[in-house]
C-alpha positions in Angstrom: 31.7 24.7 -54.2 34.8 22.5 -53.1 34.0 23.2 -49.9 30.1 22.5 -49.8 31.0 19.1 -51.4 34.0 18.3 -49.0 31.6 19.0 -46.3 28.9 16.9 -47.4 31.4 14.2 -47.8 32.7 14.5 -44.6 29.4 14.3 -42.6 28.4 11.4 -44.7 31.7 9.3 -43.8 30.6 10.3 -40.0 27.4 9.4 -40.4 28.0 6.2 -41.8 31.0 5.5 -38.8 28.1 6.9 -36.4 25.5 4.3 -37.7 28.1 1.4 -38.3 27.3 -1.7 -36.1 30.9 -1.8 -35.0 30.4 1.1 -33.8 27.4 0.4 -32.1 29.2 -2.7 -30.6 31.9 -0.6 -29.3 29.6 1.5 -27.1 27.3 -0.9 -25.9 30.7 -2.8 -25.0 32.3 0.8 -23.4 28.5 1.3 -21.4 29.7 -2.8 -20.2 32.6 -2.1 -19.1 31.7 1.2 -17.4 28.6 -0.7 -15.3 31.6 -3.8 -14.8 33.5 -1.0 -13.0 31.1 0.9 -11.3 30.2 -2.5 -9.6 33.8 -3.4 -8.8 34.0 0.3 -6.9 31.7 -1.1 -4.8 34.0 -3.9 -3.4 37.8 -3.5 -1.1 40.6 -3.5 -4.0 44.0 -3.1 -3.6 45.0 0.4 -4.3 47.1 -0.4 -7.9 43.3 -2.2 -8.9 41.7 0.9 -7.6 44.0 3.4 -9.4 43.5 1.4 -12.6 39.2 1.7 -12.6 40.2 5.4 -11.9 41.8 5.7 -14.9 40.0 3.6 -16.6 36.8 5.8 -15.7 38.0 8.9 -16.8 39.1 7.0 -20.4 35.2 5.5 -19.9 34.1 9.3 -19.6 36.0 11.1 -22.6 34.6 7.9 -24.8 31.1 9.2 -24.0 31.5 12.3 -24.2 33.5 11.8 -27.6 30.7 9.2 -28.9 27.7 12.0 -27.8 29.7 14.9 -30.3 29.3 12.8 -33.1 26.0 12.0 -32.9 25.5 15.6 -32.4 27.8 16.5 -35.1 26.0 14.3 -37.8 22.5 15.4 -36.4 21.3 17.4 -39.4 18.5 19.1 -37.5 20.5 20.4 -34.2 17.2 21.4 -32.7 15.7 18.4 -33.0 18.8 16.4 -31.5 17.9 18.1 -28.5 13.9 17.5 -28.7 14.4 13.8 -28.5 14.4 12.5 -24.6 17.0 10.1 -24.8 19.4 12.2 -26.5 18.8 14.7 -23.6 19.5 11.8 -21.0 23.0 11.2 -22.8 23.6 14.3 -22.6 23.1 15.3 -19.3 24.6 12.0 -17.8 27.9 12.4 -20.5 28.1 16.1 -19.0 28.0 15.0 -15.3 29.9 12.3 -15.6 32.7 15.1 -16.3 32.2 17.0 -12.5 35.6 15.8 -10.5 35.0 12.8 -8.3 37.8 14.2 -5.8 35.2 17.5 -5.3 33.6 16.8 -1.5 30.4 18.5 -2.8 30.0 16.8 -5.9 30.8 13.2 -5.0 27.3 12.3 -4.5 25.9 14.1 -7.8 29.2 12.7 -9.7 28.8 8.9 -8.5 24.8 8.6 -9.4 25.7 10.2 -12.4 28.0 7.5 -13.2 25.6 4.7 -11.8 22.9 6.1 -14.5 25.6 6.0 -17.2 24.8 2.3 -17.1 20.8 3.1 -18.6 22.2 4.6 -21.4 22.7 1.0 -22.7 18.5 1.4 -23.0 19.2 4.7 -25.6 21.6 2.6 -27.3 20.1 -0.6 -27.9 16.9 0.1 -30.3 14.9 -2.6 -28.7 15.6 -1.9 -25.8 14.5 1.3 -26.2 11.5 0.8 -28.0 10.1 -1.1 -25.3 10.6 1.7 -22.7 9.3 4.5 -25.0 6.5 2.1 -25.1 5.6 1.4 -21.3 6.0 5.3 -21.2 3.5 6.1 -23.3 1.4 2.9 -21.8 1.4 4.4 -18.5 -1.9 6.8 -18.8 -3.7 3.6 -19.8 -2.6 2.1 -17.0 -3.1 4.9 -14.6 -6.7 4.4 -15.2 -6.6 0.7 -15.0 -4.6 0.6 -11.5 -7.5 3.3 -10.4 -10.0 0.7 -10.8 -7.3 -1.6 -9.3 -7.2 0.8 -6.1 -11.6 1.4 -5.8 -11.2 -2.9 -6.3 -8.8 -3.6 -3.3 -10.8 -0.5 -1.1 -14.2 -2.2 -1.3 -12.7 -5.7 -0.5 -10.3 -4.2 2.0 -13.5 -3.0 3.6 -15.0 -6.1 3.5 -12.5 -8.0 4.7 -11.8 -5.7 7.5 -15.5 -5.7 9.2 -15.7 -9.6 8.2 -12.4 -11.1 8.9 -11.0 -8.4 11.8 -12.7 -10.9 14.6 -10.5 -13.6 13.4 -7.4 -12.4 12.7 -6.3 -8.7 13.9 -3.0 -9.0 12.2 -4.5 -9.5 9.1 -7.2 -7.4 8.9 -7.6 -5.4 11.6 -8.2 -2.1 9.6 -8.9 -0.7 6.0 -4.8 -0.3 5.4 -4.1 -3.8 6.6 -6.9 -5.2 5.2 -5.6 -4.3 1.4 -1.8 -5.3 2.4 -3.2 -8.3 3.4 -4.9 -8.5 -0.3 -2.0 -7.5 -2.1 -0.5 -10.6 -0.8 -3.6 -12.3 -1.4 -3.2 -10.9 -5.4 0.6 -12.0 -5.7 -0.6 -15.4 -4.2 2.0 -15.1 -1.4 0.6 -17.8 0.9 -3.2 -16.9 0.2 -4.1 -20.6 0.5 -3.6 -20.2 4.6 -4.9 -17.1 4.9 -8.5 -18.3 3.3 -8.5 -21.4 5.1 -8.3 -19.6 8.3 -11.7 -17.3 7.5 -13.0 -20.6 6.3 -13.0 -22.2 9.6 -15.3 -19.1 10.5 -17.0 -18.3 7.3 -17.3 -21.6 5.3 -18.4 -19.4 2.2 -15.5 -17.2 2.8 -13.9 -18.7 -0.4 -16.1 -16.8 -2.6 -14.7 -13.4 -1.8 -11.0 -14.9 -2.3 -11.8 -16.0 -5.6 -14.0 -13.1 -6.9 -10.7 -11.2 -5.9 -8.2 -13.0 -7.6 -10.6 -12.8 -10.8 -10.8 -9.5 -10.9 -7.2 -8.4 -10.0 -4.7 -11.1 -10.8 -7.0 -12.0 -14.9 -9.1 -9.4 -15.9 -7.2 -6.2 -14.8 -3.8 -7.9 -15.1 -4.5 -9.0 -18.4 -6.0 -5.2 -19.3 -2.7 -4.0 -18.4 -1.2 -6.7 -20.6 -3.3 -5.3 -23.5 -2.8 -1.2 -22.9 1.0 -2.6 -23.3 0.8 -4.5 -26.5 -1.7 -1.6 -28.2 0.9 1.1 -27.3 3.7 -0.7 -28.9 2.0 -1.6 -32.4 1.1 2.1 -32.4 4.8 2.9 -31.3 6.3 0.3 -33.7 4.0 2.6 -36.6 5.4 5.9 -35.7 8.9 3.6 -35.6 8.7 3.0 -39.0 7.5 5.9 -40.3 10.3 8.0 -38.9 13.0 5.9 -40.4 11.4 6.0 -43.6 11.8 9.8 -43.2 15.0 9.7 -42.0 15.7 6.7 -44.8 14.3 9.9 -47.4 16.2 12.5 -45.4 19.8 10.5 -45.5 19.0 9.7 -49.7 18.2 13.4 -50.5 21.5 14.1 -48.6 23.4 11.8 -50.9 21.9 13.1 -53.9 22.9 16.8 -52.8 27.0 15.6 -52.4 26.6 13.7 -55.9 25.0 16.9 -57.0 27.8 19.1 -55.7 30.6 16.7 -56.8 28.8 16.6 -60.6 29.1 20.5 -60.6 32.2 20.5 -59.4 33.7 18.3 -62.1 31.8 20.0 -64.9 33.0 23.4 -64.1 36.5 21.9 -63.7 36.2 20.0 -67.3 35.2 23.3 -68.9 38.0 25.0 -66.9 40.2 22.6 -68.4 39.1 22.9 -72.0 41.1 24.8 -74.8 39.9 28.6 -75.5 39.4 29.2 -79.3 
């Protein structure tokens, strides 16, 4: 019984250090400091500045892999620690992080490792990491969206190519060029000129620049604006509902201790009390 309790208590005071915004603070500070170094590696330093980000690394590297154990240690459901994506990125970045830099073989693997250590600010930050679980699960919308985008650009590439090749070759003097040539068009990189010139040939030629730029740069822009935004309310839903379940989960767990520490002091009172 003594035990279960001083268990219980134990994983609550590391979840509580775990979940503490200090805490927090010092990570996303540590994940700083470790992108700070990463891009000071990348300058000439003099070798005591050079010896010191060396060290400093490796203290970078025990920190993270010290800060992934507790979050594994106060995960009540170990399986599920592993079933969530980001906690499988820490992981795997923590434990590569740990190859030896000086290893010929490795340096490669061991220095992208490191560069990558710099998105685990995205797992740490909540926000930040609600809006990439969200663009994640946005991209099947979009897939279908930037399909249309691709039949879009083929027609008018194909247009453009057997209208416009005469005039300019450079710019559309087949279907591949052609839809270069309207990407450009889409970002508005100079599009002005490059109407203007068919113009001087095709006075109506303005009508196919503009039909474009509707359909790609409002409409289908502004559908991938929308797939976004309906993605994360649903993802902000689930959101809530799974801290409510882990708000239940964490309560139930603090009932159990009390529970535990209740029995233990009622079978220590009636340990205690005289024997007639």
């Amino acid at each position: 019984m003594t035990f279960d309790s001083g268990a219980a208590s134990r994983l609550i005071q590391l979840r509580r250090i775990e979940s503490s915004k200090l805490f927090q603070g010092a990570v996303i500070f540590i994940i700083v400091v470790s992108a700070l170094t990463i891009g000071a590696k990348t300058y000439d330093l003099p070798p005591l500045v050079e010896q010191s980000l060396i060290i400093l690394d490796k203290a970078v590297t025990l920190f993270f892999l010290a800060e992934i154990l507790l979050r594994f240690a106060v995960c009540t459901n170990k399986k599920r620690f592993f079933l969530d994506g980001w906690n499988v990125f820490d992981t795997i970045v923590v434990i590569g992080s740990l190859i030896p830099i000086d290893n010929s073989e490795a340096v490669l693997l061991g220095r992208l490792l490191r560069v990558f250590r710099v998105l685990r600010l995205v797992s740490v930050v909540p926000e930040l990491r609600f809006l990439v679980n969200s663009l994640l699960k946005a991209l099947p919308r979009m897939g279908y969206i930037a399909l249309l985008m691709f039949i879009i650009f083929y027609i008018y590439g194909a247009l453009g190519s057997l209208l416009f090749a005469t005039i300019d070759e450079t710019l559309w003097g087949d279907l591949a060029i052609s839809m270069l040539t309207l990407f450009r068009v889409a970002t508005f990189e100079d599009w002005t000129d490059i109407m203007y010139a068919t113009m001087a040939v095709y006075p109506l030629s303005w009508i196919y620049y503009l039909t474009f730029i509707f359909l790609t740069a409002f409409i289908f822009l502004n559908m991938m604006i929308g797939s976004i935004l309906e993605v994360m309310g649903e993802e902000k839903n689930a959101l809530q509902t799974a801290q409510a379940h882990d708000e239940r989960e964490h309560l139930s767990q603090q009932l159990e201790a009390v529970q535990l520490k209740l029995d233990q002091l009622t079978e220590l009172v009636n340990n205690q009390r005289p024997r007639n």
